[in-house]
Residue, then its C-alpha position, 0 to 999 in steps of 0.5 A: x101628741x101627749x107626753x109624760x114628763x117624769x120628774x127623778x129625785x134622789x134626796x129626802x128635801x123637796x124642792x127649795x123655795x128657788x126651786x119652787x119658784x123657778x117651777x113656777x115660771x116654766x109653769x106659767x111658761x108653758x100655760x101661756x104657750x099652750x103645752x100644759x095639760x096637766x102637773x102635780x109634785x107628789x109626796x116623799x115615797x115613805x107616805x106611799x100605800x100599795x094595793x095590789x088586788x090581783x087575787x082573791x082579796x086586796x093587799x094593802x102595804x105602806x111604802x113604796x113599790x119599790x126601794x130605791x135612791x132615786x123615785x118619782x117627785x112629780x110630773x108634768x103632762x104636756x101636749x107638743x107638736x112632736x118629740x123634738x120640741x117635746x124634749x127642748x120643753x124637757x130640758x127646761x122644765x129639768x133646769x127649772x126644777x134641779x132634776x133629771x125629767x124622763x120624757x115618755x109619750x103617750x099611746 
């Protein structure tokens, strides 16, 4: 099964340079294990652009969907055996990058 590990900031700084290198060791960590499918960090939500083309026309704006402390630095997208050895994975990568990972399977 496939989840979604949802890397949670709530401070302006990206990651340290300790950090980055601890991210990555789990990376590798998990490349040579056979979990990894696929990650990426993303941008601080201010570069953020929403579309949103429910209507009759798309409505573009700057900034993040939504005002918040806390928001989405990256994520990890990862295939495990089942949930339990999916949130042992999650608790690591957490340590590795010095943030709270939400963990949610894919349907």
């Amino acid at each position: 099964m496939q989840y979604l590990f949802s890397v949670i900031h709530d401070e302006i700084e990206l990651a340290t340079a300790e950090e980055a290198a601890a991210i990555d060791v789990f990376n590798e960590r998990i490349q040579t294990e056979g979990y990894w499918v696929f990650a990426g960090g993303l941008t601080a939500p201010d570069a953020a652009t929403v579309v949103d083309n429910r209507r009759d026309q798309a409505l573009v704006t700057d900034g993040p969907f939504l005002e918040s402390k806390e928001y989405l630095a990256g994520f990890w997208i990862i295939e495990a055996p089942d949930l339990d050895v999916a949130l042992a994975l999650a608790g690591d990568a957490s340590k590795a990058c010095n943030r709270k990972v939400e963990v949610r399977a894919f349907r």
